[in-house]
N, C-alpha and C positions, 0 to 999 in steps of 0.2 A: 326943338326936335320932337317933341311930344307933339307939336300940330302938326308934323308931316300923316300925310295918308298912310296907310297900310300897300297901299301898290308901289310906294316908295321903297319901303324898305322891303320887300317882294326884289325888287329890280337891284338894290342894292345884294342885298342875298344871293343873286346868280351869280357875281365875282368872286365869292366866299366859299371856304370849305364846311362844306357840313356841323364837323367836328368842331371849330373855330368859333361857327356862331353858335351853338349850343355852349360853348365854354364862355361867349362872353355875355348870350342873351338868358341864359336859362337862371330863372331865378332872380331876375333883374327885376322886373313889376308884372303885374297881371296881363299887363296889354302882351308884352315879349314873349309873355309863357304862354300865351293863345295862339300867339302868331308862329312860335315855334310848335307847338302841338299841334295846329290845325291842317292847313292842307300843303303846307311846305314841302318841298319837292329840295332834295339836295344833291350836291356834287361833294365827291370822298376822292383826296386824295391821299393816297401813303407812300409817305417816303421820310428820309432821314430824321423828318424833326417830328416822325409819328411813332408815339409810345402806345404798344398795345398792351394799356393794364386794363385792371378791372372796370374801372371807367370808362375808357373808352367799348372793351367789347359788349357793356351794358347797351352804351347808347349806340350800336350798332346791331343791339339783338333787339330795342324798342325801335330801332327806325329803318331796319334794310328794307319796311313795304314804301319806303320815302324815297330810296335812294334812285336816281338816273343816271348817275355816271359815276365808275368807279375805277380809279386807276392807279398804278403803283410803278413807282418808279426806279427800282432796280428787283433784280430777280430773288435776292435777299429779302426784303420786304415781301414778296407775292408768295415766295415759299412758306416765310412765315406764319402770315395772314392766310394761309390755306390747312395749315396744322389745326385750326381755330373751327373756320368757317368753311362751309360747303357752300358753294354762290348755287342755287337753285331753284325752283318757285318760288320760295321764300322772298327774295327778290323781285318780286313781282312786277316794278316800276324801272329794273335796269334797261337804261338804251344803249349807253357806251361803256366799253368795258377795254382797258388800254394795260398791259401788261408784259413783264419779260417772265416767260419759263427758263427753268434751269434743266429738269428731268423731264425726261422724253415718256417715263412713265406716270410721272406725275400730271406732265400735258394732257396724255391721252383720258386720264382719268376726266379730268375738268373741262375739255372740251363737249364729252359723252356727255357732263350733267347738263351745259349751257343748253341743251335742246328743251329744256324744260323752264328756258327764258320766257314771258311771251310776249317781251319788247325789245329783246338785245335784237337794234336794228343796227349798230357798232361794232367791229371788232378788231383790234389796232393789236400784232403783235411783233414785237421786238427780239431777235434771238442775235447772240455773240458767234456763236458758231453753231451746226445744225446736225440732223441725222442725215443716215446715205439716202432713207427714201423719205420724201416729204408726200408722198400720194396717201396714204392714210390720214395724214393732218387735214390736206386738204379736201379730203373725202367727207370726215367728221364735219367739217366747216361748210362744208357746199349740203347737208343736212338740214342746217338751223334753219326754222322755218320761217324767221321773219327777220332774215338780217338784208340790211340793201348795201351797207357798206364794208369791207373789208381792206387793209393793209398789211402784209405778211414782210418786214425786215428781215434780211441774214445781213451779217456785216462780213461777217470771214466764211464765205463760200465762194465758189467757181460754180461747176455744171452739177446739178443734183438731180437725182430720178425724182421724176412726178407717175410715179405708175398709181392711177384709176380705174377700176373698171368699169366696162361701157353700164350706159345708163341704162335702170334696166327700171320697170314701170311708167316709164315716162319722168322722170322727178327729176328737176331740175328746181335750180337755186333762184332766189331771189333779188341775190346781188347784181345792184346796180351803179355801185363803182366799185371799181377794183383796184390795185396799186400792188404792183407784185415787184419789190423792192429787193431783187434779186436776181441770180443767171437764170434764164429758161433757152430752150429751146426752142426753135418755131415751130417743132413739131409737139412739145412738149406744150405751149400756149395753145394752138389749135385744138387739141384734146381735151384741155380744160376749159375751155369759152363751150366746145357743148353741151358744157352743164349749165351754162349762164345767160343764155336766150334773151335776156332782160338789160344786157349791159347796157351803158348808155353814156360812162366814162372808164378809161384804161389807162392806165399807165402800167409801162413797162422798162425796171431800171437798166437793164441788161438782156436785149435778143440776140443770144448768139447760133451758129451756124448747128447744126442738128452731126451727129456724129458719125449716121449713116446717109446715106444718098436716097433713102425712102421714105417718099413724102408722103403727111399723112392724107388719106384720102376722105379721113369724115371731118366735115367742116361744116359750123351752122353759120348761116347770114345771118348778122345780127343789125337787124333792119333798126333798134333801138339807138345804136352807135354813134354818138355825137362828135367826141372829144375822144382821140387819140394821143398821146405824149410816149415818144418810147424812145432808148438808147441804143444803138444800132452797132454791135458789135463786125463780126467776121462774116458779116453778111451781102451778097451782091445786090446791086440795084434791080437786077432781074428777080431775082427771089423777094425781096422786100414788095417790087412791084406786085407779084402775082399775089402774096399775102397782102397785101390791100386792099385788092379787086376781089379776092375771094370772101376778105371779111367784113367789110362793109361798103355800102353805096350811099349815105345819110349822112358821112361824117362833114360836118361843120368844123373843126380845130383839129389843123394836125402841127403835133408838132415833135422833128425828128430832130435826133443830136445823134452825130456818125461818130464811127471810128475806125471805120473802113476805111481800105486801100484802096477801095474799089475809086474810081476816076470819074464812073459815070454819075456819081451822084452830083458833080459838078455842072450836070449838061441842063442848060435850062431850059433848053427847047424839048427835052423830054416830062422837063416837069409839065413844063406848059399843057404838053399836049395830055399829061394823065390830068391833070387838073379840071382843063377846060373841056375833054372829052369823057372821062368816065368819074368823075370824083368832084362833080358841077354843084354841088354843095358847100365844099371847103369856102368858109370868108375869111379864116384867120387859118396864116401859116408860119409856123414859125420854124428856123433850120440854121444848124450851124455843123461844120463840116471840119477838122483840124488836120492840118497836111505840115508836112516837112520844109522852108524852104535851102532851095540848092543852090548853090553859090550869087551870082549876083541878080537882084532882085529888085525889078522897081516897080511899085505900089499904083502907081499915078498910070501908066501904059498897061496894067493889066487886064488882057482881050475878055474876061469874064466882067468887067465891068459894064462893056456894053448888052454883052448878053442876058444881062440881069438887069437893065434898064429899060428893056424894051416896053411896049405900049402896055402889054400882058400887066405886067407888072406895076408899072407908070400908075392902072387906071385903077387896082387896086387895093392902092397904096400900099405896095409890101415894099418895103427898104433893103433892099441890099448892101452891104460893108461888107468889107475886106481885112483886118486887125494883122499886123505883124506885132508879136514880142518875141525877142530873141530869135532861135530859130525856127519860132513857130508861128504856123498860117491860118488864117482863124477865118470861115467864110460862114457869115449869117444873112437870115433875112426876119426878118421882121414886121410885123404889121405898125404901121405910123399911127404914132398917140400924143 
């Protein structure tokens, strides 16, 4: 062990928690305690089996210019760890930063410091349940000046206000993947992509229908837009269609999971025709569609089989299947691997 190289145990180090290997290398021989002191870079995690005594908050007051990634794993923990520590310049080396809030005024406090990251390119957050308006969180976050990635979880919501207001100097975000792991709106999504100019992957867990009939009319093309992934609530093929064409023309991967009633999403000669005429990008498409089935049903004569076989499709290579369980009807397609 002593004749491994030092790039060795560097690589072994990045599966480790911070804390961990200072408890088991610190003090071990001179080589350990140079390689720990020198230019080691760590990853912190907290959670249940993290005691914040005196020891630990020491070796987190000599080394938060060390730390990249810090993350906690219930809201208990981050509460705590926040009664201690203000995460702010001081942290100079943070990129990911992965967290559950509990108080909405305790949020707001901690988001306000992150602008004073000048690497949080990460920001992973986790909520049980939420506020009525999340437009202020997401106002705070579309700030950070050098974040590319964001994911925002609610587990126990429906439809929430995202109220922003318009962008006003020109400032806009530098997030380039997004994951809004939640309801929005499609009016509610449109408003918030034109702060994000830069996108270039999106996912969205839940698009449902907008609550009035006025659609929004400021929309940016986000000429970046590669990869799409979204869940498709109470929304019509006609409106999904026009939010595609309106938000991008570049996307390479789309891929939609319905839950509509709507019939047309079954029609593949409409796909065909947006695919192959305005959406000449897409090489990977992935789709699954869930329907009712009504009394007697055979699997093997179903007219959408040939409609999904055609040359279109044949040449390439996207799979169509048909899944019955129970009384439910499962239509995907897939790209062949």
């Amino acid at each position: 062990m002593e004749n491994l190289p030092n790039e060795i145990f560097y690589e072994m180090f990045d599966f480790l928690d911070g804390y961990d290997i200072y408890q088991a290398f610190s003090n071990l021989n001179n080589r350990f305690e140079n390689l720990i002191n020198s230019s080691l870079l760590m990853t912190i995690q907290i959670s249940s089996s993290t005691t914040l005594d005196s020891r630990y908050k020491h070796f987190l007051d000599s080394n938060k210019h060390r730390i990249i990634s810090l993350r906690f794993s219930t809201e208990l923990f981050f509460n705590h760890f926040i009664k201690f520590y203000t995460i702010d310049s001081s942290f100079l080396r943070l990129q990911l930063l992965v967290f559950k809030p509990m108080s909405r005024c305790i949020l707001i406090t901690f988001l306000f410091n992150l602008k004073f990251l000048p690497q949080l390119f990460a920001l992973t957050m986790y909520f049980i349940y939420c506020f009525d308006n999340l437009g202020d969180i997401y106002q705070m976050i579309l700030h950070l000046p050098v974040l590319e990635y964001l994911k925002l979880k609610i587990s126990e919501a429906e439809q929430l206000e995202i109220n922003i207001p318009i962008a006003a100097n020109n400032h806009f975000s530098s997030i380039k993947y997004l994951v809004i792991d939640h309801c929005c709106t499609i009016n509610q999504l449109m408003n918030l992509l034109l702060y994000i100019p830069q996108l270039s992957h999106l996912s969205c867990g839940c698009l449902i229908k907008s609550n009035n009939n006025i659609k929004s009319e400021m929309m940016i093309k986000l000429n970046d837009l590669i990869h799409l992934t979204v869940v498709i609530g109470d929304i019509d093929f006609n409106e999904f269609e026009e939010f595609l064409l309106r938000l991008c023309s570049q996307l390479q991967i789309l891929n939609v999971k319905i839950h509509s009633f709507d019939k047309s999403y079954l029609n593949a000669n409409r796909w065909e025709q947006l695919i192959s005429q305005k959406m000449t990008s897409v090489n990977k498409f992935f789709f699954s569609y869930t329907d009712i089935i009504y009394g007697n049903f055979n699997i093997t004569s179903h007219p959408l089989l040939n409609d999904f076989t055609a040359s279109f499709w044949i040449n390439r290579k996207w799979i169509f299947k048909v899944l019955a369980h129970d009384d439910e009807l499962t239509y995907s397609i897939r790209p062949y691997s």
